[in-house]
N, C-alpha and C positions, 0 to 999 in steps of 0.2 A: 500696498495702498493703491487705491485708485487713482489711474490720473487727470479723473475728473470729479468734482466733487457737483453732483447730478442737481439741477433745480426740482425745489422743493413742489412745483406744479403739478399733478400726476395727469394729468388729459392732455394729449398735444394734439396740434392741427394736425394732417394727413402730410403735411408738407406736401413736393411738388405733385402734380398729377399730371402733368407735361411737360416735356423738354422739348424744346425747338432748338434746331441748329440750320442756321443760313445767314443770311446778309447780315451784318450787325451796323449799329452807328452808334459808336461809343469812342471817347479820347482815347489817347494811349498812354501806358504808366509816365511817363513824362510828365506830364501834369499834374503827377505826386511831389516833384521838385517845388512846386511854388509853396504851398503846405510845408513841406521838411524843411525848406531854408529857411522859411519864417519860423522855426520851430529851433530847430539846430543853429543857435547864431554863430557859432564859428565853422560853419561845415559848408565846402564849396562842392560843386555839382557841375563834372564834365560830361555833360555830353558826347559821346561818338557816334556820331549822325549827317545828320544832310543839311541842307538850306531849310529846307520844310521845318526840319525838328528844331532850328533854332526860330522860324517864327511861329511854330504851336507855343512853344514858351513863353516866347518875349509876350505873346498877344495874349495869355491865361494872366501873366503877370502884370501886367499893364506897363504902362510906361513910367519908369524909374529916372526920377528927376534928379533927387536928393544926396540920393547913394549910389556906387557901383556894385551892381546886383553879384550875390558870389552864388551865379550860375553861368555857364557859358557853351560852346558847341566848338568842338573839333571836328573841322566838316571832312567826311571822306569824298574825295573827287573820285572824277574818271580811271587817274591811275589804278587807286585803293580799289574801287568796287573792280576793274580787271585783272587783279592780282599785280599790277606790273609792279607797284613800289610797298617799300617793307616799310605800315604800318607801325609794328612796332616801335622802330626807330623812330616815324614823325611823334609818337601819343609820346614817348621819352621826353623827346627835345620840348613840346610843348606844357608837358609839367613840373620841365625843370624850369620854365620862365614862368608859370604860372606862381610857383611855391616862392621863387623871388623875387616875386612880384606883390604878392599878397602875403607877409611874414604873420596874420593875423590868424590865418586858417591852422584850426588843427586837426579837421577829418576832410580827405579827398575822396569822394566817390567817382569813379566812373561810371557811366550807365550808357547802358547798352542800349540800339535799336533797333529800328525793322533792318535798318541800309547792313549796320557792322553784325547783327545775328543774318542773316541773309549771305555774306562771305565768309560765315564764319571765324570772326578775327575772337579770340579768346581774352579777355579782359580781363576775368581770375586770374590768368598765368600771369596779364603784363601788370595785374595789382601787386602781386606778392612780388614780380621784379624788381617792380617800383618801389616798393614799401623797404625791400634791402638796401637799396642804392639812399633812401630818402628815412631812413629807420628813427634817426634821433631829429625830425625834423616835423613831422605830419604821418599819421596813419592811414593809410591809404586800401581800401576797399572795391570791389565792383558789385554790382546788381543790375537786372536788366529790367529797361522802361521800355519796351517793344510790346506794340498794340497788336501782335499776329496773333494770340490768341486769348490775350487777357484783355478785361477792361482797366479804366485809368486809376481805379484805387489800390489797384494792386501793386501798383510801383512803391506804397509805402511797403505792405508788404514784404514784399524782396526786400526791399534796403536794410528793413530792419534786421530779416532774417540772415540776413550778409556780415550781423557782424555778431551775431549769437555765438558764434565761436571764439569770439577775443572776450567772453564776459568770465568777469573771475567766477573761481569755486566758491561757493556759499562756505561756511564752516561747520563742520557736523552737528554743533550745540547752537546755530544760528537758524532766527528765522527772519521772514522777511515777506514782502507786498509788492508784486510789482503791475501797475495798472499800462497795461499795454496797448499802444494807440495814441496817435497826435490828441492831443488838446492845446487850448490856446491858456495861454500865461494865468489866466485871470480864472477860467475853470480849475485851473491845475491848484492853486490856490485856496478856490473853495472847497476842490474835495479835499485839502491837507485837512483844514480846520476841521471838516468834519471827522475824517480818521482819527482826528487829535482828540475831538469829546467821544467819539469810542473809545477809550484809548489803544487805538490798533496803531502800534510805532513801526520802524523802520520802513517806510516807504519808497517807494522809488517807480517815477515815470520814465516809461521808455517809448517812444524816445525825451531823455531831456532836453533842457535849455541848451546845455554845453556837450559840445561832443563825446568828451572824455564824461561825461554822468553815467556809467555802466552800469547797470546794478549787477551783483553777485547772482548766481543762480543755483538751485542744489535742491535737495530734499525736501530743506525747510524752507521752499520759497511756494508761495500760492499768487498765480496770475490768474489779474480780474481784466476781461476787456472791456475798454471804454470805446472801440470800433468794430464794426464786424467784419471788415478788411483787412484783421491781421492771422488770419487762421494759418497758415503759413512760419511764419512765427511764434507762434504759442503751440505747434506743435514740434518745432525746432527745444522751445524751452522744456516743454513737456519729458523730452528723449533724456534729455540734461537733469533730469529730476523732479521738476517742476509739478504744481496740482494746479489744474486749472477749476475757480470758478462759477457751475453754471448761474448764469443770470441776465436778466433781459436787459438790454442796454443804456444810459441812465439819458433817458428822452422824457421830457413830460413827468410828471408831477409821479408820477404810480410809476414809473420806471425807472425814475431816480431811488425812489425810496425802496421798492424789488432790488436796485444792484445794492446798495448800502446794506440792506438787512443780509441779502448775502455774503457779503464780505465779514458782515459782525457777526451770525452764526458761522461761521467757516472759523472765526478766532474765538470763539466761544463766550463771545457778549452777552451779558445778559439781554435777556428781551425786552425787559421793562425800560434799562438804560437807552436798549436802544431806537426803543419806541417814542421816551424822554428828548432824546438829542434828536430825531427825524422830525418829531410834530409841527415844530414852528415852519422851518422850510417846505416843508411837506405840507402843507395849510396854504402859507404864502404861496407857494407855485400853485395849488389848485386857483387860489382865487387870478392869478394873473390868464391863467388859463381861463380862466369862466369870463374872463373880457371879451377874448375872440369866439368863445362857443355858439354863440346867435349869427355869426356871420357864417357857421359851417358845419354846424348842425343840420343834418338832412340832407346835405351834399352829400353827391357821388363822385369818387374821383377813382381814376386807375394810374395806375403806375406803370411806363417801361422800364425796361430792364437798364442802368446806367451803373450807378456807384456800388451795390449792396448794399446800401441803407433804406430800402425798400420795404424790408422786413418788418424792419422794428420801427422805420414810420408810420407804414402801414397800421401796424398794434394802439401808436400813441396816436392815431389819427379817431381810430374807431373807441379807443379804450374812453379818450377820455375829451375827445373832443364832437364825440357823436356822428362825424361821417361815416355813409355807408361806404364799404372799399370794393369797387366790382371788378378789380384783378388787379393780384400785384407781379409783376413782371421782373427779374431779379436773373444780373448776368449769372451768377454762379452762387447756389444755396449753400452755405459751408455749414454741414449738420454738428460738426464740432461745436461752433459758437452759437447757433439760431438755435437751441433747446430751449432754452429760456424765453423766447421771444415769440415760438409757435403755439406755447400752450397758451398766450393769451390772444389769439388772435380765432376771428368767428369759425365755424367751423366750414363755413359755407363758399368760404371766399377761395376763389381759382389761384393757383400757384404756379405760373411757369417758371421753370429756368432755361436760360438761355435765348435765343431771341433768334425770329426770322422775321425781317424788317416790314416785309408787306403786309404778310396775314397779321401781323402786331398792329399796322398803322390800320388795317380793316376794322379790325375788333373794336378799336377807339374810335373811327368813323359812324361803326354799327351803332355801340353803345351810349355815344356823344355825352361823356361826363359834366360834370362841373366843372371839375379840376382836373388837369394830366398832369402829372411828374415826369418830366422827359429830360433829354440831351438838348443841347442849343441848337444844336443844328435841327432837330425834328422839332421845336416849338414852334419857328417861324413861319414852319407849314400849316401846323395845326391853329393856330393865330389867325392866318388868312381865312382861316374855316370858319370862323366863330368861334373855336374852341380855348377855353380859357388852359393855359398852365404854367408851371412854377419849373425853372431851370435847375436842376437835381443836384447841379455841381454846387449852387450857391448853396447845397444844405453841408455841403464839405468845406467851404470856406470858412462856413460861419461860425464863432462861439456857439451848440444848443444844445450840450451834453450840461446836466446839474438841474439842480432846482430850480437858481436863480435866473437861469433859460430859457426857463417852461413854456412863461409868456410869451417872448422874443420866438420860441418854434412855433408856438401857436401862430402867429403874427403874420410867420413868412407866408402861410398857408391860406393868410386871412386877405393877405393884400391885394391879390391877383382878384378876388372877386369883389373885393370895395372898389378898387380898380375899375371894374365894368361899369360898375353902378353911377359912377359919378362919371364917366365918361359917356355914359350911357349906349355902350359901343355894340351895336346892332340895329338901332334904333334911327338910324341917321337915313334910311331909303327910303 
């Protein structure tokens, strides 16, 4: 058997037609931490890093009044980064007060960064030390958030793929769904019910709610992603057994109903059924969609390269909300997952991956869009310019996977330029 179960589209875009490699401006996987912890409610996030990586976080997170955040930073000093004092020993003693300190926690992650990959300190070796010494207490993991050569979503990534090895054996006469990739509580929800009037049973999101929510992995398991930031991971479950899939990512009204119908041909739905259970949400989402279409209709907008949701923004931008797209800019194209997502996108539209920072901010100067998709930090430049855009990371914070979404994606895309209009921001000399 294949380990991909291929989209049913037969014309795909050319994908990329140029790679750029130089300066980049993008976060570092640490910024996957704010996402997972809200995701993982009993799972804490150590840090081994510097002063910097504990204010990337705290400042991505905002300031926590309410609760004691279960993220923190074990800072390496002078001595660590000179080799003169044995690390190991300090990350012990600081997770043995950590774990009795917090009796709540039941997954420890370490995560790595530029400071501790940079001296080399090995975090797998001191997880598995830790994990003996702490065995009937917390399960204890590492994965690495260092921005040396990845962007910031790939920290989900790793994390996940960090712990594909502790998932149980599936059972030979067993099958199973696992939808892989962060969603937030309330999407995760809507797609059960919909699985449910499929009747496509045993499911399981990864990551869950709770730490210990594992799902089984084996033959009979088929992974759908609901991110295109876990390629890594789904071919981790892939090697383990697994069928991935193909289908374009469930964004917008025609995205959501593409990934469903694949998952219900993949379990052998009927069609009619599953055209029966799609229609109403599939209707509603077009029409909340068709609220922001006059505001973004006929806009051009480009994309830098940031999170990898480039792709298949890109697709639900043009597919179904009528903007023209004049380059989509995308840190790294994972052609495992983006099958499903290039054959609906125009055939015309430029494809970089990878990014070199000047000639990228040129081409946005040259072409002076409607809208840019960018990193925080390059917006505020492009802002000073007259140029209107939408900060990339808020499309990762946000609930806009599902139907009931549709609108709410449409929306973020719409506000930047009702924004202008009512400020009437260029008009003021």
């Amino acid at each position: 058997m294949s380990s991909v179960i291929a989209s049913t589209v037969g014309e795909h875009h050319p994908g990329p037609q140029k790679q750029e490699r130089g300066q980049r401006a993008v976060f570092c996987g640490l910024t996957s931490i704010i996402w997972l912890h809200r995701r993982i409610q009993d799972a804490f996030f150590l840090v081994v890093g510097s002063r910097t990586c504990a204010h990337l976080i705290q400042s991505a997170a905002g300031v926590m009044i309410f609760a004691e955040p279960r993220f923190a930073t074990a800072f390496l000093g002078e001595r660590d980064l000179a080799g003169m004092a044995d690390c190991h020993e300090e990350l012990d003693r600081v997770v043995s007060e950590l774990i009795a300190r917090r009796p709540g926690i039941n997954r420890l992650f370490l995560v790595g960064s530029c400071p501790s990959e940079v001296i080399k300190l090995d975090l797998e070796t001191a997880a598995a030390k830790l994990q003996v010494k702490h065995e009937n207490r917390v399960r204890i993991s590492a994965f690495s958030g260092s921005g040396i050569e990845t962007t910031f979503t790939q920290g989900e990534d790793q994390c996940l793929k960090s712990t594909v090895a502790e998932l149980p054996t599936l059972g030979a006469s067993e099958d199973n769904l696992i939808v892989l990739g962060t969603v937030s509580d309330i999407v995760e929800d809507q797609f059960r019910r919909l699985f449910d009037d499929l009747d496509i049973k045993n499911i399981h999101f990864y990551p869950g709610r709770k730490a210990g929510d594992l799902p089984a992995v084996g033959k009979g398991t088929r992974v759908i992603a609901a991110q295109p930031f876990v390629g890594e991971t789904a071919r981790a479950l892939i090697e383990r057994g697994a069928v991935l899939i193909g289908a374009p990512f469930p964004l917008g009204a025609e995205g959501s109903k593409a990934w469903f119908e694949a998952a219900a041909e993949a379990y052998g739905v009927d069609s009619e059924r599953t055209q029966q259970v799609l229609e109403m949400p599939y209707q509603r989402a077009k029409r909340a969609v068709s609220v922001h279409r006059s505001k973004l209709e006929g806009k051009r907008i480009h994309f830098l390269p940031d999170s990898q949701l480039e792709i298949p923004m890109a697709r639900f931008l043009s597919e179904e909300c009528g903007l023209s797209v004049n380059e989509i800019g995308t840190p790294f194209h994972d052609q495992l997952l983006m099958r499903g997502e290039l054959a609906r996108l125009p055939q015309d539209v430029p494809l970089v991956e990878g990014q070199d920072l000047d000639p990228a901010l040129a081409r946005v100067r040259a072409a002076r869009p409607d809208l840019t998709v960018c990193g925080m930090g390059i917006a505020n430049a492009l802002e000073s310019e007259g140029l209107r855009t939408k900060w990339s990371i808020e499309l990762v914070f946000s609930p806009v996977q599902g139907f009931d979404q549709a609108g709410d994606l449409a929306g973020l895309f719409a506000k930047p330029l009702a924004r202008e209009e009512i400020l009437e921001v260029g008009s003021w000399s």
